[in-house]
PLY file of the C-alpha trace (Angstrom):
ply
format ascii 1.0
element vertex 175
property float x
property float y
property float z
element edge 174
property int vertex1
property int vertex2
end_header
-96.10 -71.28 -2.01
-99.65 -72.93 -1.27
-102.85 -70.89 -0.75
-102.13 -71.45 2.97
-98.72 -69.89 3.29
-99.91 -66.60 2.40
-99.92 -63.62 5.43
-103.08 -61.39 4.86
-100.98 -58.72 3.87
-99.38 -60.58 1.28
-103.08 -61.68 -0.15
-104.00 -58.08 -0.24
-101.56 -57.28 -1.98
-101.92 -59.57 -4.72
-105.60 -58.06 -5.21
-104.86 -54.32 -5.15
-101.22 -53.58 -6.65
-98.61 -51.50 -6.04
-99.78 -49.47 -9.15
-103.39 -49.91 -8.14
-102.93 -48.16 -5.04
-101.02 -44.98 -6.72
-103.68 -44.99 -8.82
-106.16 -44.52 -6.29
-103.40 -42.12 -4.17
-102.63 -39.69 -6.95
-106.99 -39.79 -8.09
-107.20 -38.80 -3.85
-105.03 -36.12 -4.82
-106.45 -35.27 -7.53
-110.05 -34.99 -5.62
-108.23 -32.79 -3.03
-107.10 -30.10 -5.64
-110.48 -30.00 -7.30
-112.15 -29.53 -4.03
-109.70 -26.45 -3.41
-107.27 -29.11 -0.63
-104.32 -27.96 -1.82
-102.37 -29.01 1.10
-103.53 -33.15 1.24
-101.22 -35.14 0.58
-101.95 -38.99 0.06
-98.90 -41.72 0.29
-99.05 -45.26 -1.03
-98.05 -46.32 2.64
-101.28 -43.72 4.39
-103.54 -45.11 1.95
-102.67 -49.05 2.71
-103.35 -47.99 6.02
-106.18 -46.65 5.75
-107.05 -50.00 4.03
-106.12 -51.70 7.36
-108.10 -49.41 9.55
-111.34 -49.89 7.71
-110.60 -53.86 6.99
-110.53 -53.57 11.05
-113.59 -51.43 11.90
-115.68 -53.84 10.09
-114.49 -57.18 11.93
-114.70 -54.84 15.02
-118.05 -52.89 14.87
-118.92 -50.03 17.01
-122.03 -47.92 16.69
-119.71 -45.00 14.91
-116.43 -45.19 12.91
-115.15 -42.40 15.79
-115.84 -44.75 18.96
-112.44 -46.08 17.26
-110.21 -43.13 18.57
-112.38 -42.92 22.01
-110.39 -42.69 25.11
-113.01 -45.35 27.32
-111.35 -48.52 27.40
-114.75 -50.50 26.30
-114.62 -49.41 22.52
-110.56 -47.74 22.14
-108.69 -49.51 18.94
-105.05 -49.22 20.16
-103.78 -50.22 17.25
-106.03 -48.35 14.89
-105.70 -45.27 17.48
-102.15 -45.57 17.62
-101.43 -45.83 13.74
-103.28 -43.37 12.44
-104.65 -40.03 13.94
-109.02 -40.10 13.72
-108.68 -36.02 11.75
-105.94 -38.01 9.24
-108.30 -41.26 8.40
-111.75 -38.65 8.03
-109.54 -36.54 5.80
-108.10 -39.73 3.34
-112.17 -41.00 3.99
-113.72 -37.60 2.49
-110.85 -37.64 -0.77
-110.69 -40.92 -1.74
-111.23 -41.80 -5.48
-110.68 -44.79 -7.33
-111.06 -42.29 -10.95
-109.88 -38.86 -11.72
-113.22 -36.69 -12.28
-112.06 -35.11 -15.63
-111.59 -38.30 -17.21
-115.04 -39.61 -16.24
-117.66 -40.91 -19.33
-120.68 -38.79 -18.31
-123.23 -41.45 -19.64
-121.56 -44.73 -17.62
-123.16 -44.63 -14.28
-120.28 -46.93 -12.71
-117.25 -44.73 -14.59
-115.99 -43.96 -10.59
-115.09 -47.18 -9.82
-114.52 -48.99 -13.53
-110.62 -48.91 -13.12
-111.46 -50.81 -9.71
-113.31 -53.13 -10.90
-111.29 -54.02 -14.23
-108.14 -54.39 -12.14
-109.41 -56.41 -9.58
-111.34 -58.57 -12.03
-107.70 -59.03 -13.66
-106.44 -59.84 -10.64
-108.98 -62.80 -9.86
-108.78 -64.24 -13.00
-104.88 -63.92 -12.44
-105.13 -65.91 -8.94
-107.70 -67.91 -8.78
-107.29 -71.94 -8.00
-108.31 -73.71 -10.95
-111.25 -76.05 -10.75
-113.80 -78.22 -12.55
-116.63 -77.22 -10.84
-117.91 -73.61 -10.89
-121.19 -71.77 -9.69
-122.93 -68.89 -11.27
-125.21 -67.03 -8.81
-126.20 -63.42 -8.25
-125.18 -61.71 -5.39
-126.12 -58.19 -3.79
-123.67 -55.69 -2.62
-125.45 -53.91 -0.13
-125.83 -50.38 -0.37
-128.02 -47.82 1.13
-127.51 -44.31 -0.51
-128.81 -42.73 -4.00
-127.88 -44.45 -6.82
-130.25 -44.98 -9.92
-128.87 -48.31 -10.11
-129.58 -49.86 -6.75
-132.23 -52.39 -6.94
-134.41 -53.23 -3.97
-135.68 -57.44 -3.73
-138.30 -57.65 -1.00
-137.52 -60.28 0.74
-133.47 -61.22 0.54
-131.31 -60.89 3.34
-129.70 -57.63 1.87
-132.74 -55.93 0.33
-130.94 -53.04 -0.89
-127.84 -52.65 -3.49
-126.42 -53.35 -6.45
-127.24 -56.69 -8.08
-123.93 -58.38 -9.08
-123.30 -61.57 -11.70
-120.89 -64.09 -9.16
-118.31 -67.13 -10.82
-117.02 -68.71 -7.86
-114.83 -72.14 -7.36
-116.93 -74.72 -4.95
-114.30 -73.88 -2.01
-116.06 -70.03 -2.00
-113.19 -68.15 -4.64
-115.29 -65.24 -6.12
-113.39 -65.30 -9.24
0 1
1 2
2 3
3 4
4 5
5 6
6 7
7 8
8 9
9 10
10 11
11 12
12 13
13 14
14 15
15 16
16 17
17 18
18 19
19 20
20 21
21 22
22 23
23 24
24 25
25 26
26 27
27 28
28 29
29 30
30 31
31 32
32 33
33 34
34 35
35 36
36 37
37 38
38 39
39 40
40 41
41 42
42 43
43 44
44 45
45 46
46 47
47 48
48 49
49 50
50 51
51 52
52 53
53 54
54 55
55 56
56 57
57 58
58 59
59 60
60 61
61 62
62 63
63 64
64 65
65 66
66 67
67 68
68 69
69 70
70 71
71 72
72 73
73 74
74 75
75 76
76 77
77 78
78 79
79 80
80 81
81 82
82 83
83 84
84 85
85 86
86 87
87 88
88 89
89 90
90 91
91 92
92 93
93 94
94 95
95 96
96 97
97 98
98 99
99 100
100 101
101 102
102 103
103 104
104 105
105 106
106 107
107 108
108 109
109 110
110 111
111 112
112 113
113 114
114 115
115 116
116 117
117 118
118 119
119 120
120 121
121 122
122 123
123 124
124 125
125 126
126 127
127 128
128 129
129 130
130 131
131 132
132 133
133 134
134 135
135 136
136 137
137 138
138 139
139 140
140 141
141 142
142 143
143 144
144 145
145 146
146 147
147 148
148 149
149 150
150 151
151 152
152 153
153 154
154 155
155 156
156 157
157 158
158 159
159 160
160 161
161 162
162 163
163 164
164 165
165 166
166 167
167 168
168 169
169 170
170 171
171 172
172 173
173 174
């Protein structure tokens, strides 16, 4: 099957695993308990859709995540309204962890989303479409909370974020 044939679903999925996604679902869980949520409950097919929902909310944007479930026809979602109660995706959207807390290395600033990373790192390397030519660039990941590792370059399009080391294929594969 060629690059081409592939649905979107079926290229997500070869990025974040069956066993990635339990991962995350059971370290969700996990987060619940610790935070005294003894009643959440995360499945692997909630948390793909919750994937979907925010996937759509960013090629869709609306001044708030909410406008989503509104009833005025000028910003509704039917089909993120209609899958998924607003309550249900806030609830999955305050518990979500990629890394169970207990398990954390205190001194690694990134030990949250490490198994992330390493899996989808894997999973690039695993994937990617082999060619001769390859670019090394830096690239930020725009973000604008507290972190002590967030950089700020005066005078890039994304100012603010986390400076990241790219290897992509000339067709655009971040690999």
């Amino acid at each position: 099957m060629s690059g081409l044939d592939y649905s979107p679903a079926t290229l997500f999925e070869l990025f974040l695993s069956d066993d990635v996604v339990e991962s995350i679902a059971s370290s969700s869980v996990e987060y619940a308990r610790q935070k005294g949520n003894h009643s959440f409950q995360l499945t692997t097919d909630d948390l793909r859709l919750f994937f979907a929902i925010l996937f759509t909310s960013g090629y869709c944007v609306l001044p708030s995540r909410r406008m989503q479930w509104e009833c005025s026809p000028d910003v509704l979602n039917e089909a993120i309204s209609k899958a998924m109660p607003r309550n249900r995706f806030e609830e999955i959207l305050r518990f979500i962890h990629l890394a169970n807390n207990n398990a954390l290395d205190s001194s690694d600033k990134f030990a949250k989303v490490w198994p992330l990373i390493n899996s989808l790192n894997g999973s690039f390397l695993q994937h990617f479409p082999i060619a001769q030519q390859l670019s090394v660039d830096e690239s930020m990941l725009a973000y604008f909370g507290h972190h002590s590792a967030k950089q700020f370059i005066r005078g890039k399009p994304i100012r603010f974020g986390y400076k990241v080391w790219c290897l992509t294929t000339p067709l655009g594969y971040l690999i």
